[in-house]
Structures are given as structure tokens and as C-alpha cells.
NUNURO-180282 format. One line per field, with one value per atom (N, C-alpha, C, O, CB): residue number from 1; residue in one letter; atom name; x, y negated, z negated. Coordinates in nm, 2 decimals. Each point is the difference from the previous one (the first is absolute). Glycine has a CB too. Layout:
// residues N
resi	NUM;...
resn	A;...
name	CA;...
c1	X;...
c2	Y;...
c3	Z;...
***
This chain:
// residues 67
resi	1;1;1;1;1;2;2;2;2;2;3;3;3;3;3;4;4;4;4;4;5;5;5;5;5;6;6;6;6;6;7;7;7;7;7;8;8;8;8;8;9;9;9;9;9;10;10;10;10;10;11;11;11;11;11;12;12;12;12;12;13;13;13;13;13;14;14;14;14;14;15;15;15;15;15;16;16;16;16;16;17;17;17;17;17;18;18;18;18;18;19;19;19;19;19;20;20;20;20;20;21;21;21;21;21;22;22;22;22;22;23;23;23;23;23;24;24;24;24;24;25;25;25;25;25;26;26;26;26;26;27;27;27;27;27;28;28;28;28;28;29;29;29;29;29;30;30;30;30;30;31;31;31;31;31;32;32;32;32;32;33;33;33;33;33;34;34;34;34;34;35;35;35;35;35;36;36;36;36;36;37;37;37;37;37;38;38;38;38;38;39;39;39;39;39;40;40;40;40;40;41;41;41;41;41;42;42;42;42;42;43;43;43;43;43;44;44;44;44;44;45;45;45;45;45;46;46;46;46;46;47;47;47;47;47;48;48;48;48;48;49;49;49;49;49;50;50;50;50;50;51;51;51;51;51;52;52;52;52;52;53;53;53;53;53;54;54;54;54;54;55;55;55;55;55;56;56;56;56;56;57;57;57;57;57;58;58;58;58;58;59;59;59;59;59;60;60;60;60;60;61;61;61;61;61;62;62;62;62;62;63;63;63;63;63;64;64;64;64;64;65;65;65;65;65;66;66;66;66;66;67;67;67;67;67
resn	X;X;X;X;X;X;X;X;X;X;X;X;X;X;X;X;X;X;X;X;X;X;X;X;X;X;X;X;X;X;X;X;X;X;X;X;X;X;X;X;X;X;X;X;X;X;X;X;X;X;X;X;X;X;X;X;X;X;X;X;X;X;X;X;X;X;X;X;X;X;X;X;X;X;X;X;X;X;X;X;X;X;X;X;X;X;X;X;X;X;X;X;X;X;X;X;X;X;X;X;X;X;X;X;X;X;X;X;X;X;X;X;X;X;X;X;X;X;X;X;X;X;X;X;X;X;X;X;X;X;X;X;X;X;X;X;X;X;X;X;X;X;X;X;X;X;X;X;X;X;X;X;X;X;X;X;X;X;X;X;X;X;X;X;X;X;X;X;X;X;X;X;X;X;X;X;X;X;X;X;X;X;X;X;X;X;X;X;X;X;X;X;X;X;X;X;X;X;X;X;X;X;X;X;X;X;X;X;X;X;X;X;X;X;X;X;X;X;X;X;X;X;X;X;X;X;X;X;X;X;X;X;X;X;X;X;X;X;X;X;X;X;X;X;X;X;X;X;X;X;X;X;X;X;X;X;X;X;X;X;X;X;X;X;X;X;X;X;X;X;X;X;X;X;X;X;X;X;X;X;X;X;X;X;X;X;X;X;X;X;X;X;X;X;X;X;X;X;X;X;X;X;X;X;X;X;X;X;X;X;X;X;X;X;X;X;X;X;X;X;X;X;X;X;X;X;X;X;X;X;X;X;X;X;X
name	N;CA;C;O;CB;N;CA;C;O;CB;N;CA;C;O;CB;N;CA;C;O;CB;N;CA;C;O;CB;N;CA;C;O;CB;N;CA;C;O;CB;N;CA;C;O;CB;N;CA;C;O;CB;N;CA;C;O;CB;N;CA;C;O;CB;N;CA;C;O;CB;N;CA;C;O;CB;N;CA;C;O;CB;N;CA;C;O;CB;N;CA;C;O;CB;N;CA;C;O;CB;N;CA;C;O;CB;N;CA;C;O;CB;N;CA;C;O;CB;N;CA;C;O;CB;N;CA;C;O;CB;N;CA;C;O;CB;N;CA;C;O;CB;N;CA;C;O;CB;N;CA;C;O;CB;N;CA;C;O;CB;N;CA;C;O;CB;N;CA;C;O;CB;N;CA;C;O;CB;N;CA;C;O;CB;N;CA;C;O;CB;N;CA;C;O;CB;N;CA;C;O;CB;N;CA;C;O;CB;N;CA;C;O;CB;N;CA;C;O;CB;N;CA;C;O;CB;N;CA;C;O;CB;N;CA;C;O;CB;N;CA;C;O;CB;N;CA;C;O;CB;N;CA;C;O;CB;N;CA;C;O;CB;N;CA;C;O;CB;N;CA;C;O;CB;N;CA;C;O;CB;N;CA;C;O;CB;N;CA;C;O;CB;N;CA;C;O;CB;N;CA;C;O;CB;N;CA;C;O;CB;N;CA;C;O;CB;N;CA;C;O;CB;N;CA;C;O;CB;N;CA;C;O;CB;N;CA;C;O;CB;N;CA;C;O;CB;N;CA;C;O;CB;N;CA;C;O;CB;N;CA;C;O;CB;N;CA;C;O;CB;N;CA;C;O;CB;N;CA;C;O;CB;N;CA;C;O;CB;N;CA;C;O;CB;N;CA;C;O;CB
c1	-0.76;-0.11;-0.01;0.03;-0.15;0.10;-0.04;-0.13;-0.08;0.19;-0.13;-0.09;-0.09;0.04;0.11;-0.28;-0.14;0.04;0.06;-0.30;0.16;0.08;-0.13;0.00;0.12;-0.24;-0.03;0.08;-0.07;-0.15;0.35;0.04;0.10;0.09;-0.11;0.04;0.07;-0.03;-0.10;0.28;-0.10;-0.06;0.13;0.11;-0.34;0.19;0.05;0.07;-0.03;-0.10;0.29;0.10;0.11;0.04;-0.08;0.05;0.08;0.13;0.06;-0.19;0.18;0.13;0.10;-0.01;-0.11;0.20;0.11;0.12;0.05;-0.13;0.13;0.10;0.10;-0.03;-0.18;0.35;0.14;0.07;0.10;-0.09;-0.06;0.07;0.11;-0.04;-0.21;0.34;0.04;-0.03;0.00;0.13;-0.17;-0.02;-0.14;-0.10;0.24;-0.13;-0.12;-0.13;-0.10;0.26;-0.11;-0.05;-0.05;-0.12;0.25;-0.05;-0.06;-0.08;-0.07;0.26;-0.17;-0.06;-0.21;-0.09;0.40;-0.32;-0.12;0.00;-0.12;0.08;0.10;-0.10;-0.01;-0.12;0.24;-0.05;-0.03;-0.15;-0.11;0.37;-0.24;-0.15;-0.10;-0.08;0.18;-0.10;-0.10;-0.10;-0.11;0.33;-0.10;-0.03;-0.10;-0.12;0.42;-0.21;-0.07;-0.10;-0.03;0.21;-0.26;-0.06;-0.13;-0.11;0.32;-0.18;-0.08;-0.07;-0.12;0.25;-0.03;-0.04;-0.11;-0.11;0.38;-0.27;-0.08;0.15;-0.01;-0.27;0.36;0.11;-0.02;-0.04;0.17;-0.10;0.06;0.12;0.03;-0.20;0.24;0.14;0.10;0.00;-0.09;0.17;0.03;0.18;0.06;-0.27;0.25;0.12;0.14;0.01;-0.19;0.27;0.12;0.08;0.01;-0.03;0.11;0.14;0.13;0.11;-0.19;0.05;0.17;-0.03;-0.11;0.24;-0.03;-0.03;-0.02;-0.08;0.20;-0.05;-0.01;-0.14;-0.04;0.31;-0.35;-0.13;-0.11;-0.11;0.22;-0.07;-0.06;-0.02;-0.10;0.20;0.05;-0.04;-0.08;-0.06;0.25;-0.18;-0.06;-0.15;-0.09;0.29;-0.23;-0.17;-0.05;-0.08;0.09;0.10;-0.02;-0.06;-0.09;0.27;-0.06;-0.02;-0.12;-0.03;0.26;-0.29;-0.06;-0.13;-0.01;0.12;-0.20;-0.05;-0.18;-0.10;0.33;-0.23;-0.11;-0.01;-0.06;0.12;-0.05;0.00;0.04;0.10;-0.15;-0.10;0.12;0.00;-0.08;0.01;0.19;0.05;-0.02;0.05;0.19;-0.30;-0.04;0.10;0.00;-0.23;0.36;0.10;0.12;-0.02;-0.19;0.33;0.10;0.05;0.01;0.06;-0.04;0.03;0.14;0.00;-0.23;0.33;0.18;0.06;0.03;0.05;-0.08;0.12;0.19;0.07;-0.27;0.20;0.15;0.06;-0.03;-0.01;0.14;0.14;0.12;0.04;-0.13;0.14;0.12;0.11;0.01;-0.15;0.24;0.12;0.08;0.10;-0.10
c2	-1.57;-0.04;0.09;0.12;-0.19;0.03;0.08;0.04;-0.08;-0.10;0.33;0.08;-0.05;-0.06;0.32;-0.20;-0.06;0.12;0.11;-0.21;0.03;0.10;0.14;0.09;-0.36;0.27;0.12;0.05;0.07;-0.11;0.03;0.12;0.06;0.06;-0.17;0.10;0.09;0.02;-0.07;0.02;0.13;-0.02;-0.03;0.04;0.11;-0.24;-0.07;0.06;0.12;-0.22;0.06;0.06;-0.05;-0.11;0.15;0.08;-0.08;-0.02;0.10;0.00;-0.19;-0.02;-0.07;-0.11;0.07;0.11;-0.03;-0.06;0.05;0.13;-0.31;-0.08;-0.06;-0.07;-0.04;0.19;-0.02;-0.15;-0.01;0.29;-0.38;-0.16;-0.08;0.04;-0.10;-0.02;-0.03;-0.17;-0.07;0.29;-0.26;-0.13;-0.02;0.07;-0.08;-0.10;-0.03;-0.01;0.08;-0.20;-0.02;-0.06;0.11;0.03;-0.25;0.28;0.14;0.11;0.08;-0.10;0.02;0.09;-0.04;0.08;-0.06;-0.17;-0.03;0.00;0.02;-0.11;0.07;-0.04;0.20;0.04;-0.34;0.39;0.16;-0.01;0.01;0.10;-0.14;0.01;-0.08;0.07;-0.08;-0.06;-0.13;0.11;0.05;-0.31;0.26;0.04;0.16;0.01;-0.13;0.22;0.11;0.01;0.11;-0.04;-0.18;0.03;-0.10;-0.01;0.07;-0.13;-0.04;0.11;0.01;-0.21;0.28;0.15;0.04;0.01;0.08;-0.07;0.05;0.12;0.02;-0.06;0.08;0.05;-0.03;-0.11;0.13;0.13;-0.09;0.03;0.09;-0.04;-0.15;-0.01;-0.05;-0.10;0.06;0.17;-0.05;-0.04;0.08;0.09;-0.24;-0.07;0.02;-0.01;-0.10;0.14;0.03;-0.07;-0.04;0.29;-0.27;-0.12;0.07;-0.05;-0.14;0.32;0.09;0.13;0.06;-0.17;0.15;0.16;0.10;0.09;-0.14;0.03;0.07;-0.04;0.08;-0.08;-0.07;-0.08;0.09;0.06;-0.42;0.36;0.06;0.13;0.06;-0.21;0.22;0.15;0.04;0.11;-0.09;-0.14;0.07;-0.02;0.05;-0.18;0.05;-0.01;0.12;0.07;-0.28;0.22;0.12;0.16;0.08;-0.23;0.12;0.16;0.02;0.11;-0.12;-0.13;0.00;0.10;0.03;-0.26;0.29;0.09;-0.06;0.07;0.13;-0.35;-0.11;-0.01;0.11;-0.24;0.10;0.01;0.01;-0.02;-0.02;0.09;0.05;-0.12;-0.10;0.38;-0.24;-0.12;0.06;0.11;-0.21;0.05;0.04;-0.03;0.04;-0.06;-0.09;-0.03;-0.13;-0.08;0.14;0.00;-0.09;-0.11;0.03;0.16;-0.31;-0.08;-0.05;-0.02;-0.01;0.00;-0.03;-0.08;0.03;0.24;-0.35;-0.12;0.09;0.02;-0.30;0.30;0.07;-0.09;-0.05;0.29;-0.25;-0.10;0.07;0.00;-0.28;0.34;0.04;-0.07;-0.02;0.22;-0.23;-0.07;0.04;-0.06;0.03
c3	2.59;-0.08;-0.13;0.00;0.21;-0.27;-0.21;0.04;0.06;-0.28;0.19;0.05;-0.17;-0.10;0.33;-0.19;-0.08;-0.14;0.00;0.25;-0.35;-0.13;0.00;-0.09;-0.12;0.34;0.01;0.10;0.08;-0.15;0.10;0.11;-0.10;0.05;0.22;-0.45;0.01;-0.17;-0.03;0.28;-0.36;-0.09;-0.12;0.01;0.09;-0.19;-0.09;-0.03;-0.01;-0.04;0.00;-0.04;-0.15;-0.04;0.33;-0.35;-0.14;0.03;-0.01;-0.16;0.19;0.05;-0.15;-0.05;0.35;-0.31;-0.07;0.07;0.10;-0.23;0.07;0.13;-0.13;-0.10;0.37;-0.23;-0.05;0.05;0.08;-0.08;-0.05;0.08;-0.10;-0.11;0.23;-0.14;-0.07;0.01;-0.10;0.09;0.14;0.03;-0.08;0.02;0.22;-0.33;-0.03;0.12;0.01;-0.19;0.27;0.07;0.09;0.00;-0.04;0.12;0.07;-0.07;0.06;0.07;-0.24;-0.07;-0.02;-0.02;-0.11;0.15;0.01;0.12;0.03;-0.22;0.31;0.15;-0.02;-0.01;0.24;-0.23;-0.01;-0.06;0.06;-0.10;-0.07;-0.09;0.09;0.07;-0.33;0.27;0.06;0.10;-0.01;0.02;0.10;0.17;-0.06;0.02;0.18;-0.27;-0.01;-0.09;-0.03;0.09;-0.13;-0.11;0.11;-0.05;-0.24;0.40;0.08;0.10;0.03;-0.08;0.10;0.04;-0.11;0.06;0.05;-0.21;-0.06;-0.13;-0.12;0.37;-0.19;-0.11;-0.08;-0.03;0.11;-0.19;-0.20;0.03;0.07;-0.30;0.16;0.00;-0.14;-0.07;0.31;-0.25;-0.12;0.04;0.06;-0.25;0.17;-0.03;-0.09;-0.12;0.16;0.03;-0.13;0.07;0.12;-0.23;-0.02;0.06;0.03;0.01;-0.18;0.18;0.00;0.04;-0.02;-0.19;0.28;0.01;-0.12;0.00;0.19;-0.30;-0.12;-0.06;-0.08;0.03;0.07;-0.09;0.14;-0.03;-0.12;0.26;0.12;-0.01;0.03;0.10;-0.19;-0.04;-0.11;-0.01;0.10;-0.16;-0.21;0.03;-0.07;-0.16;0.37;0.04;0.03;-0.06;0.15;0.08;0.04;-0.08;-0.01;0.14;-0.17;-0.14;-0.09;-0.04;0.01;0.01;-0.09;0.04;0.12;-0.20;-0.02;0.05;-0.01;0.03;-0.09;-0.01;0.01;0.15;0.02;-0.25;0.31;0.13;0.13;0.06;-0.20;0.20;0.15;0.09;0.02;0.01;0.02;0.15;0.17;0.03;-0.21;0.24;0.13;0.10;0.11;-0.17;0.00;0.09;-0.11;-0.09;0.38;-0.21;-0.08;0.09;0.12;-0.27;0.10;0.06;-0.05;-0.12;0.17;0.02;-0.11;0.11;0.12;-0.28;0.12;0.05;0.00;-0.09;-0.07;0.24;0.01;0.08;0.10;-0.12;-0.07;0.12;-0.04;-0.12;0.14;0.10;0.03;0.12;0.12;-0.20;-0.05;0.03;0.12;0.03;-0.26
***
């Protein structure tokens, strides 16, 4: 069960996807949690967020596939 958005508290989540299509059900589902979520298409665009010193991230999210 998806716990109620008072059991826990809102999170800025930065998420590294290259799939379009997955890139919105991520957004969708977490921004229904109540999450902000910001979106990058690459790990390099994932890091220039990260670093940035405009905002903090409470957790990273990265599609990794190893061959």
C-alpha cells in the first residue's frame, strides 16, 4: 500500500532518465506523492543540476544499466 502523504515529508527529487516515456510515469507517480521533481535526460545534465548551488536535492534517482 502507498503510505498517506502525512506519513512522511515531501521530497526534492532529482531523477537522471533517458526514456522519455519513463521519464513521465517517474514524474507522474512522485509528484502524486506530493514530491518536486526535477528531470534530466543524462547523467552529465544530472550532475550540472546536482552541483548547481540554486538547489538542494533530498535524493537522486539514475536509470543505470550495466551491460
Amino acid at each position: 500500500s502507498v503510505p498517506s502523504t502525512t506519513d512522511y515529508d515531501p521530497l526534492n527529487v532529482l531523477v537522471a532518465e533517458d526514456d522519455p516515456i519513463n521519464s513521465k510515469i517517474i514524474q507522474k507517480r512522485l509528484t502524486k506523492l506530493g514530491h518536486t521533481v526535477e528531470l534530466t535526460s543524462n547523467g552529465e545534465a544530472c550532475k550540472i543540476a546536482f552541483a548547481s548551488a540554486t538547489k538542494c536535492f533530498d535524493v537522486v534517482l539514475m536509470d543505470i544499466q550495466v551491460c
